[in-house]
C-alpha positions as CSV (number, residue, x, y, z in Angstrom):
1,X,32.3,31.7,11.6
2,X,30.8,33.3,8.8
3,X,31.8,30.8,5.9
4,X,30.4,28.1,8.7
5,X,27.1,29.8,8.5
6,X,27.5,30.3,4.4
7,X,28.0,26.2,4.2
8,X,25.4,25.1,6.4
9,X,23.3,27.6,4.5
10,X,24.2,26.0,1.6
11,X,23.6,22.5,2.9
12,X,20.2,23.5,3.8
13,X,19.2,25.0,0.6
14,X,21.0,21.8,-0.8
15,X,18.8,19.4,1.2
16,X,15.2,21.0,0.3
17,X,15.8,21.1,-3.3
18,X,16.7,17.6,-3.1
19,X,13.5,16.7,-1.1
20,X,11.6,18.9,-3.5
21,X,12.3,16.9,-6.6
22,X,10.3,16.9,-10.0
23,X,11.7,14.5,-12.6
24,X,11.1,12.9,-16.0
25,X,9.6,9.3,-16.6
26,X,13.3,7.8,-17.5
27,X,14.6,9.2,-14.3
28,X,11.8,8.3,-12.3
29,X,12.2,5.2,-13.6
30,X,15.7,4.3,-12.6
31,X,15.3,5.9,-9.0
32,X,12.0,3.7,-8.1
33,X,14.2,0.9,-8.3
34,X,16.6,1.7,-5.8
35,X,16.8,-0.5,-2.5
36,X,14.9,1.1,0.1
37,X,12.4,3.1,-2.3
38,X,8.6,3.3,-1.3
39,X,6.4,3.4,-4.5
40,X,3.0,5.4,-4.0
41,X,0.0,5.6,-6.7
42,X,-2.3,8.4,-5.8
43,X,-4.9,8.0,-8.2
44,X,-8.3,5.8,-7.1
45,X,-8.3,2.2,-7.2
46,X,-10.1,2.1,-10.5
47,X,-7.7,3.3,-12.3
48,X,-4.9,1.7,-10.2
49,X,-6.8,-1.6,-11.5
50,X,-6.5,-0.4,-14.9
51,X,-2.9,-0.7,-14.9
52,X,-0.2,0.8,-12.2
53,X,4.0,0.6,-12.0
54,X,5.5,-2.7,-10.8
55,X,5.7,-3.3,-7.1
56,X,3.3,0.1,-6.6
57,X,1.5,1.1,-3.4
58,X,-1.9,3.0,-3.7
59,X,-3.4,5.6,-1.4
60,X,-5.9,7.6,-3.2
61,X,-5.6,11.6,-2.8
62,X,-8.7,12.6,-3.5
63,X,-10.3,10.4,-0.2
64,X,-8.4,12.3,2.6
65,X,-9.2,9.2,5.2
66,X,-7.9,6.7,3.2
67,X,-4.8,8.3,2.3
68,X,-4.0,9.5,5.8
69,X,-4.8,5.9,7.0
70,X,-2.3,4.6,4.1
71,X,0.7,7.1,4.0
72,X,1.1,7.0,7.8
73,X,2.8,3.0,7.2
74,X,5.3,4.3,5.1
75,X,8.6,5.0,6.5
76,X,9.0,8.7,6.8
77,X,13.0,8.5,6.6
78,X,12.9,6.7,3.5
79,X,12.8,8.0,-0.1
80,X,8.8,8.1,-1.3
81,X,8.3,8.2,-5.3
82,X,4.9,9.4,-6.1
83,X,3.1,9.3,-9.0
84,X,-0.6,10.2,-10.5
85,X,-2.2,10.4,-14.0
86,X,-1.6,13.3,-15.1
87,X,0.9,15.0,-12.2
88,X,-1.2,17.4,-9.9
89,X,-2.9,15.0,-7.3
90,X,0.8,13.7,-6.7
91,X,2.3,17.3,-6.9
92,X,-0.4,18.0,-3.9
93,X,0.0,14.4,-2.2
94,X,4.0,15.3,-2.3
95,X,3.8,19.0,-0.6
96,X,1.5,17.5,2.2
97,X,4.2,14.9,2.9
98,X,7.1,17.4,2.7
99,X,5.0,19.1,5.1
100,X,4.9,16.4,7.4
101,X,7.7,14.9,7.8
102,X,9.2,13.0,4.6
103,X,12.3,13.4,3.7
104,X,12.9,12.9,0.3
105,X,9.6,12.8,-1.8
106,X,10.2,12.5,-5.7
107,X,7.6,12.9,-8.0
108,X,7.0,11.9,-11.4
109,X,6.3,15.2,-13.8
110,X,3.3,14.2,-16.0
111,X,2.3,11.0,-14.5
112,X,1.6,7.5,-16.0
113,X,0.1,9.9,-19.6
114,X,4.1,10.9,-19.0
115,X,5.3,7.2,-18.4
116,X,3.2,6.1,-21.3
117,X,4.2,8.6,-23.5
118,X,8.0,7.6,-22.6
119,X,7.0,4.2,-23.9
120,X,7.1,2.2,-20.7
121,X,4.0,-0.2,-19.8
122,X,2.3,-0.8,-16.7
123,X,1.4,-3.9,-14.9
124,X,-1.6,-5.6,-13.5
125,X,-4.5,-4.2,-16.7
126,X,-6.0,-7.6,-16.7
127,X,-7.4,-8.5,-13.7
128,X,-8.3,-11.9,-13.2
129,X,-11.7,-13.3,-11.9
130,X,-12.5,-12.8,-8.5
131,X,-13.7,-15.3,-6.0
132,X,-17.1,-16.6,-5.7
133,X,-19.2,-16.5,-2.9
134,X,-19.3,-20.1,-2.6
135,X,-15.4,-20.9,-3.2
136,X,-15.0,-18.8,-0.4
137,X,-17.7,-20.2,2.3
138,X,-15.7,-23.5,1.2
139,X,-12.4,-22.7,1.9
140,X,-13.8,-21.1,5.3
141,X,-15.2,-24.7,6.0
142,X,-12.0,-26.8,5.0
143,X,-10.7,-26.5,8.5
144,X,-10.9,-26.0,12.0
145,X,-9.6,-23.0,12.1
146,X,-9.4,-20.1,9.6
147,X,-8.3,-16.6,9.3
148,X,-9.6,-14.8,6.3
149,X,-6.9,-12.1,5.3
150,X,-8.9,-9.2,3.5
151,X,-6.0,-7.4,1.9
152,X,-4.0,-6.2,-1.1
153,X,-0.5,-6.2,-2.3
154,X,-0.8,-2.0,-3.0
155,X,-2.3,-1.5,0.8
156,X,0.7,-0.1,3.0
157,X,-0.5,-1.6,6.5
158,X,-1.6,-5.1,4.5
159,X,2.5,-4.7,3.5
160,X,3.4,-4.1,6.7
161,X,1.3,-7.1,8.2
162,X,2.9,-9.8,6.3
163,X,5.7,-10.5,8.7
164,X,3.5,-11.3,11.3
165,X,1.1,-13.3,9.3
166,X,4.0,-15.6,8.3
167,X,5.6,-16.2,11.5
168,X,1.7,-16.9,12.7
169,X,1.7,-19.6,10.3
170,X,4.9,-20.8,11.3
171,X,3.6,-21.4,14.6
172,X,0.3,-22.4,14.2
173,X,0.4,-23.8,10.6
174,X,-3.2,-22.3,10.1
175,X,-5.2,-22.0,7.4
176,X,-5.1,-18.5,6.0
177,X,-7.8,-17.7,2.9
178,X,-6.4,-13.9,1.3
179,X,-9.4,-11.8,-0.1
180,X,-8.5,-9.6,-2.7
181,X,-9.3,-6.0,-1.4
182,X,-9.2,-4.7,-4.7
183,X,-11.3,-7.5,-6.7
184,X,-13.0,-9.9,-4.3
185,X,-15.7,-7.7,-4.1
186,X,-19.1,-10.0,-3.8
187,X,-17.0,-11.6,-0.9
188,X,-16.2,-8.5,0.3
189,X,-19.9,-7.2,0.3
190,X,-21.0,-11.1,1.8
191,X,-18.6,-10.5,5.0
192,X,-19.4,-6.6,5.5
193,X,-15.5,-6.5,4.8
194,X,-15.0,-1.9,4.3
195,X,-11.6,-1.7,4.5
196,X,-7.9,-3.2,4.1
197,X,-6.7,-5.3,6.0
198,X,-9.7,-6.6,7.5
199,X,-9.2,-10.4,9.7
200,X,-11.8,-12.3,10.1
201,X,-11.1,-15.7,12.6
202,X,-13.4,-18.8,11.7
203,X,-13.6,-21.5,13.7
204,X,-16.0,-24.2,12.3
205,X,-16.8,-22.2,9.7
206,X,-18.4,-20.2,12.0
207,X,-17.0,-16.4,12.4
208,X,-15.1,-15.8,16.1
209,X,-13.3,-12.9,15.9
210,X,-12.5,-10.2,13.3
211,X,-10.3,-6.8,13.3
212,X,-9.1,-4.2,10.7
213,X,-6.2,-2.8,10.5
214,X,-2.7,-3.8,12.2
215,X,-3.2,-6.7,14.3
216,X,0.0,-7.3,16.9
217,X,1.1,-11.2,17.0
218,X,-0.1,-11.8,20.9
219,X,-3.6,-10.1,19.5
220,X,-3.4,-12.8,16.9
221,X,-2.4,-16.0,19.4
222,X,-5.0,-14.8,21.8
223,X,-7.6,-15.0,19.3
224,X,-7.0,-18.3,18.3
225,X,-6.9,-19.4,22.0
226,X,-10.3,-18.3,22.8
Protein backbone atom coordinates (compact mmCIF):
# COMPACT_ATOMS: atom_id res chain seq x y z
CA UNK A 1 0.00 0.00 0.00
CA UNK A 2 2.60 2.25 0.91
CA UNK A 3 4.92 1.92 -2.17
CA UNK A 4 1.30 2.41 -4.08
CA UNK A 5 1.01 5.68 -2.47
CA UNK A 6 5.08 6.43 -2.96
CA UNK A 7 4.39 5.78 -7.00
CA UNK A 8 1.41 7.73 -7.46
CA UNK A 9 3.23 10.36 -5.51
CA UNK A 10 5.74 10.21 -7.79
CA UNK A 11 3.55 10.27 -10.89
CA UNK A 12 2.04 13.36 -9.62
CA UNK A 13 5.10 15.18 -8.96
CA UNK A 14 6.16 13.65 -12.38
CA UNK A 15 3.04 15.12 -14.21
CA UNK A 16 3.37 18.93 -12.77
CA UNK A 17 6.85 19.31 -13.54
CA UNK A 18 6.08 18.25 -16.94
CA UNK A 19 3.19 20.70 -17.31
CA UNK A 20 5.42 23.36 -15.73
CA UNK A 21 7.98 23.36 -18.38
CA UNK A 22 10.61 26.21 -19.22
CA UNK A 23 12.86 25.41 -22.13
CA UNK A 24 15.53 26.79 -24.53
CA UNK A 25 14.77 28.20 -28.11
CA UNK A 26 16.27 24.89 -29.93
CA UNK A 27 13.97 22.85 -27.76
CA UNK A 28 11.09 24.91 -28.08
CA UNK A 29 11.73 24.70 -31.43
CA UNK A 30 11.46 21.07 -32.07
CA UNK A 31 8.43 20.59 -29.74
CA UNK A 32 6.17 23.37 -31.55
CA UNK A 33 6.30 21.21 -34.38
CA UNK A 34 4.82 18.28 -33.01
CA UNK A 35 1.27 17.06 -34.32
CA UNK A 36 -1.35 18.30 -32.12
CA UNK A 37 0.72 21.41 -30.74
CA UNK A 38 -1.18 24.82 -30.28
CA UNK A 39 1.26 27.80 -30.87
CA UNK A 40 0.26 31.07 -28.77
CA UNK A 41 2.04 34.69 -29.18
CA UNK A 42 1.26 36.73 -26.18
CA UNK A 43 2.76 39.85 -27.14
CA UNK A 44 0.26 42.74 -28.95
CA UNK A 45 -0.52 42.61 -32.46
CA UNK A 46 2.00 45.16 -33.35
CA UNK A 47 4.66 43.40 -32.66
CA UNK A 48 3.07 40.10 -33.77
CA UNK A 49 2.97 42.14 -37.22
CA UNK A 50 6.46 42.82 -36.91
CA UNK A 51 7.41 39.28 -37.19
CA UNK A 52 6.03 36.08 -35.19
CA UNK A 53 6.85 31.99 -35.41
CA UNK A 54 5.37 30.01 -38.35
CA UNK A 55 1.90 28.84 -37.97
CA UNK A 56 1.57 31.20 -34.54
CA UNK A 57 -1.65 32.09 -32.76
CA UNK A 58 -1.86 35.57 -30.98
CA UNK A 59 -3.84 36.51 -27.80
CA UNK A 60 -2.30 39.53 -26.24
CA UNK A 61 -1.70 39.28 -22.32
CA UNK A 62 -1.57 42.58 -21.44
CA UNK A 63 -5.61 43.10 -22.79
CA UNK A 64 -7.34 40.60 -20.29
CA UNK A 65 -10.66 40.50 -22.62
CA UNK A 66 -9.03 39.65 -25.52
CA UNK A 67 -6.97 37.03 -24.24
CA UNK A 68 -9.76 35.38 -22.30
CA UNK A 69 -11.91 35.60 -25.43
CA UNK A 70 -8.89 33.95 -27.42
CA UNK A 71 -7.32 31.23 -25.10
CA UNK A 72 -10.83 29.84 -24.28
CA UNK A 73 -10.81 28.14 -28.36
CA UNK A 74 -7.87 26.36 -27.62
CA UNK A 75 -8.03 22.80 -26.70
CA UNK A 76 -7.39 22.57 -23.04
CA UNK A 77 -6.10 18.73 -23.37
CA UNK A 78 -3.67 19.55 -25.87
CA UNK A 79 -0.09 20.67 -25.49
CA UNK A 80 -0.04 24.90 -25.57
CA UNK A 81 3.67 26.39 -26.43
CA UNK A 82 3.74 30.01 -25.45
CA UNK A 83 5.89 32.50 -26.18
CA UNK A 84 6.59 36.46 -25.64
CA UNK A 85 9.42 38.95 -26.25
CA UNK A 86 11.29 38.81 -23.75
CA UNK A 87 9.67 35.74 -21.41
CA UNK A 88 7.55 37.23 -18.54
CA UNK A 89 4.07 38.11 -20.15
CA UNK A 90 4.24 34.26 -21.30
CA UNK A 91 5.61 33.07 -17.94
CA UNK A 92 2.32 34.92 -16.46
CA UNK A 93 -0.04 33.85 -19.55
CA UNK A 94 1.36 30.17 -18.79
CA UNK A 95 0.58 30.05 -14.77
CA UNK A 96 -3.03 31.44 -15.47
CA UNK A 97 -3.54 28.52 -17.93
CA UNK A 98 -1.93 25.89 -15.60
CA UNK A 99 -4.34 27.35 -13.24
CA UNK A 100 -7.15 26.72 -15.30
CA UNK A 101 -7.14 23.87 -16.72
CA UNK A 102 -4.19 23.18 -19.37
CA UNK A 103 -2.45 20.41 -19.31
CA UNK A 104 0.78 20.78 -20.61
CA UNK A 105 1.84 24.49 -21.13
CA UNK A 106 5.56 24.91 -22.46
CA UNK A 107 7.10 28.04 -22.59
CA UNK A 108 9.84 29.50 -24.30
CA UNK A 109 12.70 31.00 -21.70
CA UNK A 110 13.67 34.38 -23.15
CA UNK A 111 11.20 34.79 -25.91
CA UNK A 112 11.57 35.71 -29.63
CA UNK A 113 15.12 38.21 -28.14
CA UNK A 114 15.88 34.26 -27.10
CA UNK A 115 14.77 32.71 -30.55
CA UNK A 116 16.66 35.48 -32.28
CA UNK A 117 19.60 35.26 -30.40
CA UNK A 118 19.54 31.33 -31.28
CA UNK A 119 19.69 32.44 -34.80
CA UNK A 120 16.22 31.41 -35.95
CA UNK A 121 14.00 33.99 -38.02
CA UNK A 122 10.46 34.74 -37.84
CA UNK A 123 7.86 35.03 -40.38
CA UNK A 124 5.31 37.46 -41.64
CA UNK A 125 7.77 41.15 -41.06
CA UNK A 126 6.59 42.43 -44.30
CA UNK A 127 3.20 42.91 -44.39
CA UNK A 128 1.67 43.47 -47.63
CA UNK A 129 -0.78 46.38 -48.55
CA UNK A 130 -4.03 46.27 -47.22
CA UNK A 131 -7.26 46.58 -48.99
CA UNK A 132 -8.84 49.69 -50.12
CA UNK A 133 -11.95 51.00 -49.31
CA UNK A 134 -13.12 50.89 -52.82
CA UNK A 135 -11.67 47.24 -53.73
CA UNK A 136 -13.73 46.16 -51.01
CA UNK A 137 -17.33 47.97 -51.68
CA UNK A 138 -16.53 46.21 -55.16
CA UNK A 139 -16.14 42.86 -54.33
CA UNK A 140 -19.25 43.37 -51.87
CA UNK A 141 -21.13 44.40 -55.16
CA UNK A 142 -19.86 41.40 -57.51
CA UNK A 143 -22.66 39.25 -56.46
CA UNK A 144 -25.90 38.61 -55.06
CA UNK A 145 -24.96 37.43 -52.15
CA UNK A 146 -21.79 38.07 -49.96
CA UNK A 147 -20.47 37.27 -46.64
CA UNK A 148 -17.58 39.42 -45.64
CA UNK A 149 -15.23 37.23 -43.31
CA UNK A 150 -13.43 39.78 -40.93
CA UNK A 151 -10.72 37.43 -39.59
CA UNK A 152 -7.11 36.38 -39.16
CA UNK A 153 -5.02 33.41 -39.56
CA UNK A 154 -3.44 34.02 -35.64
CA UNK A 155 -7.25 34.48 -34.19
CA UNK A 156 -8.14 31.09 -32.40
CA UNK A 157 -12.13 31.23 -32.96
CA UNK A 158 -11.38 32.68 -36.82
CA UNK A 159 -9.22 29.02 -36.69
CA UNK A 160 -11.84 27.27 -35.40
CA UNK A 161 -14.52 28.83 -37.90
CA UNK A 162 -12.92 27.63 -41.04
CA UNK A 163 -14.59 24.28 -41.15
CA UNK A 164 -17.79 25.61 -41.20
CA UNK A 165 -17.14 28.40 -43.62
CA UNK A 166 -15.88 25.72 -46.11
CA UNK A 167 -18.60 23.30 -45.95
CA UNK A 168 -20.98 26.73 -46.31
CA UNK A 169 -19.37 27.20 -49.50
CA UNK A 170 -19.71 23.82 -50.52
CA UNK A 171 -23.31 24.13 -50.19
CA UNK A 172 -24.05 27.35 -51.23
CA UNK A 173 -20.97 28.18 -53.43
CA UNK A 174 -21.15 31.87 -52.05
CA UNK A 175 -19.07 34.52 -52.41
CA UNK A 176 -16.92 34.99 -49.34
CA UNK A 177 -14.54 38.45 -49.25
CA UNK A 178 -11.80 37.72 -45.97
CA UNK A 179 -10.78 41.04 -44.26
CA UNK A 180 -7.66 41.01 -42.82
CA UNK A 181 -8.17 41.57 -38.99
CA UNK A 182 -4.75 42.44 -38.56
CA UNK A 183 -4.09 44.84 -41.71
CA UNK A 184 -7.44 45.70 -43.41
CA UNK A 185 -7.83 48.42 -41.18
CA UNK A 186 -9.52 51.45 -43.26
CA UNK A 187 -12.12 48.63 -44.15
CA UNK A 188 -12.27 47.68 -40.87
CA UNK A 189 -12.93 51.30 -39.53
CA UNK A 190 -15.60 51.77 -42.95
CA UNK A 191 -17.77 48.58 -41.63
CA UNK A 192 -17.46 49.47 -37.73
CA UNK A 193 -15.76 45.85 -37.83
CA UNK A 194 -14.05 45.80 -33.56
CA UNK A 195 -13.26 42.50 -33.35
CA UNK A 196 -12.28 38.88 -34.88
CA UNK A 197 -14.15 37.13 -36.52
CA UNK A 198 -16.71 39.54 -37.42
CA UNK A 199 -19.51 38.33 -40.58
CA UNK A 200 -21.07 40.68 -42.26
CA UNK A 201 -23.99 39.07 -44.95
CA UNK A 202 -24.57 41.45 -48.17
CA UNK A 203 -27.17 40.95 -50.27
CA UNK A 204 -27.14 43.52 -53.15
CA UNK A 205 -24.42 45.00 -51.88
CA UNK A 206 -26.55 46.10 -49.27
CA UNK A 207 -25.62 44.86 -45.60
CA UNK A 208 -28.36 42.00 -44.08
CA UNK A 209 -27.06 40.52 -41.33
CA UNK A 210 -23.76 40.59 -39.41
CA UNK A 211 -22.35 38.58 -36.18
CA UNK A 212 -19.00 38.26 -34.22
CA UNK A 213 -17.68 35.61 -33.03
CA UNK A 214 -18.53 31.77 -33.68
CA UNK A 215 -21.30 31.47 -35.94
CA UNK A 216 -23.03 27.66 -35.97
CA UNK A 217 -23.79 26.37 -39.72
CA UNK A 218 -27.82 26.49 -39.28
CA UNK A 219 -27.09 30.36 -37.97
CA UNK A 220 -25.27 30.69 -41.24
CA UNK A 221 -28.08 28.90 -43.71
CA UNK A 222 -30.76 30.80 -41.96
CA UNK A 223 -29.20 34.00 -42.65
CA UNK A 224 -28.83 33.56 -46.19
CA UNK A 225 -32.55 32.34 -46.26
CA UNK A 226 -33.93 35.51 -44.97
Amino acid sequence: MKGFILLAALQVVSFAGLAQDQVKADEFDKGMHQPGIQLLDVRTAKEFGEGHLPDALQADYTKKEEFFDRIRHLDKTKPVYVYCLSGGRSSAAAKWMRENGYTKVVEMEGGVMAWKKAGKSLTGGTPSPQMTIADFEKAVKADKLVLVDVGAAWCPPCRKMEPVLKQLQQERKIRVVNVDGGKDTDVMGKISARSLPTFVLYKNGREVWRKEGIVGIEEFRTAIKE
